[in-house]
Backbone bond lengths (Angstrom), bond angles and torsions (degrees), N, CA, C in turn:
res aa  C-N    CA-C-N  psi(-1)  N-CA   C-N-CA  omega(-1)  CA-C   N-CA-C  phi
1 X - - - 1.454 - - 1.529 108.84 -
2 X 1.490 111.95 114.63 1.718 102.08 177.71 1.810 97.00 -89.57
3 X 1.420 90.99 166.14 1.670 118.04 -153.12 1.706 89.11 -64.36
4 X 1.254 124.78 -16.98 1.184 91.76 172.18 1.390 134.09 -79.43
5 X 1.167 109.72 -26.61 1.290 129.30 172.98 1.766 110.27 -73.52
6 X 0.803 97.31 7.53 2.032 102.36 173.87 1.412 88.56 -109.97
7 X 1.200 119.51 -45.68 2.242 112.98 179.44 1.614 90.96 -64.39
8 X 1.450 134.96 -76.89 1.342 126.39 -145.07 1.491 114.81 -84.09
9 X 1.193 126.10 165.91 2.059 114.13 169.72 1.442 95.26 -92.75
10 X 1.061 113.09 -167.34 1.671 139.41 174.58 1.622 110.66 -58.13
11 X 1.525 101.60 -56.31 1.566 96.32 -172.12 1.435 117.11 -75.19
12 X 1.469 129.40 -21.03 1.604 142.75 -176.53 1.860 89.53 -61.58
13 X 1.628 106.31 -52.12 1.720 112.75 -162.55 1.543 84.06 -72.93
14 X 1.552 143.83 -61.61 1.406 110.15 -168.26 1.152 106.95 -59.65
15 X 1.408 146.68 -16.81 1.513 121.32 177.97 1.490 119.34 -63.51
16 X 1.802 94.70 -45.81 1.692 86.20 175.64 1.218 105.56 -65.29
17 X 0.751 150.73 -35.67 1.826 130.31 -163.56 1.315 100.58 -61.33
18 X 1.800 115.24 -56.21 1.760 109.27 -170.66 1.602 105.44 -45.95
19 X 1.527 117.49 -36.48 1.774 131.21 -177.48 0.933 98.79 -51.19
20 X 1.315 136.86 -62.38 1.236 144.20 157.97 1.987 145.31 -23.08
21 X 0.897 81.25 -47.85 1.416 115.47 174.30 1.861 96.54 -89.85
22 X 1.174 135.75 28.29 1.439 128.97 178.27 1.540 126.70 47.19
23 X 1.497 106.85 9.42 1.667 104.33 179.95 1.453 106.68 -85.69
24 X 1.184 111.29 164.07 1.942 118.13 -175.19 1.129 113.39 -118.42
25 X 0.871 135.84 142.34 1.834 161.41 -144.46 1.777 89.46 -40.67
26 X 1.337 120.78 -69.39 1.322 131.87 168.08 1.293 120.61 -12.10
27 X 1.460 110.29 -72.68 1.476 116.16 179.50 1.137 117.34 -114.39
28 X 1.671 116.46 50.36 1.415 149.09 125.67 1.160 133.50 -79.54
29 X 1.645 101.61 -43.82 1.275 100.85 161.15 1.609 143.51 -87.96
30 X 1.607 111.88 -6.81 1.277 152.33 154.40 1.613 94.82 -60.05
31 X 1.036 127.81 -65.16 1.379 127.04 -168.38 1.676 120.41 -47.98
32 X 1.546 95.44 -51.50 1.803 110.55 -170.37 1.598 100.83 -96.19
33 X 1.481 121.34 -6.75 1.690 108.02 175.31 1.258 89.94 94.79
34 X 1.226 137.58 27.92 1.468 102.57 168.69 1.427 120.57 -164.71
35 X 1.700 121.93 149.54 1.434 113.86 -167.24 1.658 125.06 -22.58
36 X 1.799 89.00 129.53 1.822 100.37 172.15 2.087 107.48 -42.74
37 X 2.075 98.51 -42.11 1.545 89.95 178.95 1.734 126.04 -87.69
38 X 1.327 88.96 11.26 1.379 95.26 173.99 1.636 119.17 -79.82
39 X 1.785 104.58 -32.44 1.447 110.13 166.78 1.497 126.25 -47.78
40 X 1.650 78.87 -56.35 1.398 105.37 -165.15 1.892 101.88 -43.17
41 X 1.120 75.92 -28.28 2.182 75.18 -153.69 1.427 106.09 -98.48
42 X 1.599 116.91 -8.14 1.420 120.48 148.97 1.630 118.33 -59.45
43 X 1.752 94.27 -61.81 1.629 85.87 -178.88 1.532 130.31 -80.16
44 X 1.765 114.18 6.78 1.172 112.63 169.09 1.747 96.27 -67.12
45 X 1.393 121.97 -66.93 1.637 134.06 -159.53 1.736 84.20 -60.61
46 X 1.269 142.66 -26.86 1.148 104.35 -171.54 1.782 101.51 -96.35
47 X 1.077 134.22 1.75 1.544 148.29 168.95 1.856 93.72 -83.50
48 X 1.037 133.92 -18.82 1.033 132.11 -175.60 1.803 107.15 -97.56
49 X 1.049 127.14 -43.80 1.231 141.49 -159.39 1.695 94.85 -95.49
50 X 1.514 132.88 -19.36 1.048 108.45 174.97 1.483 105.63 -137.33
51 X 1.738 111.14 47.12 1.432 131.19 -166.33 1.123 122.90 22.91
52 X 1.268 134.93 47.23 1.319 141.39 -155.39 1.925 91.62 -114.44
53 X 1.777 83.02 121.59 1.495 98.55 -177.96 1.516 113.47 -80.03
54 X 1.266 127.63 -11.60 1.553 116.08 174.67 1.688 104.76 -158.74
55 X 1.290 135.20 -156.71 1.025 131.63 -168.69 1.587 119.14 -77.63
56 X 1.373 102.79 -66.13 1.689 121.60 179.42 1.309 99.51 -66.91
57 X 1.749 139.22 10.64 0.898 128.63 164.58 1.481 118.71 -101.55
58 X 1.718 102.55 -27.86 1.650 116.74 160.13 1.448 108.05 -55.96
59 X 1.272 133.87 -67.44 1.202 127.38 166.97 1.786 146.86 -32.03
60 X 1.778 87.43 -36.01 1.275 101.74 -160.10 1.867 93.21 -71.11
61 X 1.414 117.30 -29.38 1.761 144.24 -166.81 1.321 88.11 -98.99
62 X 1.137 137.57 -24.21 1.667 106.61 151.02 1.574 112.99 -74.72
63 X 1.076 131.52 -61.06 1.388 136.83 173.62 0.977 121.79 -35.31
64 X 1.312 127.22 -35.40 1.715 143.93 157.83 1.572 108.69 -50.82
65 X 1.493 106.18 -72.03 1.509 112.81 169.02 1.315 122.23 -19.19
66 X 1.313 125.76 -66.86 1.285 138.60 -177.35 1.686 92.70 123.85
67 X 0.935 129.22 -3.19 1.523 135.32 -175.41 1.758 104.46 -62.27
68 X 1.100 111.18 -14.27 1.419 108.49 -173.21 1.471 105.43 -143.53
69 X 0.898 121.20 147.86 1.995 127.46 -155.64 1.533 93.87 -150.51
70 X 1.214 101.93 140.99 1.243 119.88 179.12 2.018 97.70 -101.00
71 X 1.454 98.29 128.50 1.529 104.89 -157.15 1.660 88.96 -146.05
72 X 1.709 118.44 167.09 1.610 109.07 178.59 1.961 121.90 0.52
73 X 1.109 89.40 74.32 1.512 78.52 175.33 1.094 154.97 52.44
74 X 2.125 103.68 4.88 1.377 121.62 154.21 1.276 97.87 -152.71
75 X 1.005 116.82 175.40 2.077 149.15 -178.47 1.260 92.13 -67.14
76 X 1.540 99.17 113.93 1.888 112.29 163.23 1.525 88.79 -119.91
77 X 1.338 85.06 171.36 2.092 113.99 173.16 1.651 91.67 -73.53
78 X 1.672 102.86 132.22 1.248 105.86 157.94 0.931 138.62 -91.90
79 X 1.572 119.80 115.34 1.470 135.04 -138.63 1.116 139.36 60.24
80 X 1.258 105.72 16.30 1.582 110.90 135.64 1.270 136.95 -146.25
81 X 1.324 101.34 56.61 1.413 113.79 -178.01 1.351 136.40 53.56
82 X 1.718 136.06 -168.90 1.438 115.72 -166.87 1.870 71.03 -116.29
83 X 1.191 88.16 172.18 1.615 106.39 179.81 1.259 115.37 -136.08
């Protein structure tokens, strides 16, 4: 488990990946079932938990991590697949 994934849970890391993958808060939250402010307030605490000053910078520190793998032609969770 890299340290980022000991700061974030499961659902904060599928958000970055959808972030990742170019989808927008909207049809992120359409995607996983669940409130537009429910995102929101995942990826604020997870912009918080891994001091990440804006979005593509939350991402960019997952991608660094190894938390996110470039797999078929977009960013899945590493080791556990895209969903």
């Amino acid at each position: 488990m890299s340290t980022l994934e000991a700061r974030l849970d499961l659902v904060q890391l599928e958000i970055i990946m959808h972030l990742a993958n170019g989808k927008q808060i909207g049809d992120i939250a359409e995607t996983m079932h669940r409130s537009r402010s429910d995102i929101d307030r995942r990826i604020k605490l997870a912009r918080k938990r891994c001091q990440a000053t804006t979005l593509p910078h939350l991402v960019s520190i997952a991608i660094a991590s190894g938390a996110l793998i470039w797999e078929n032609d977009q960013r899945s969770l590493n080791g556990r697949g895209h969903k």
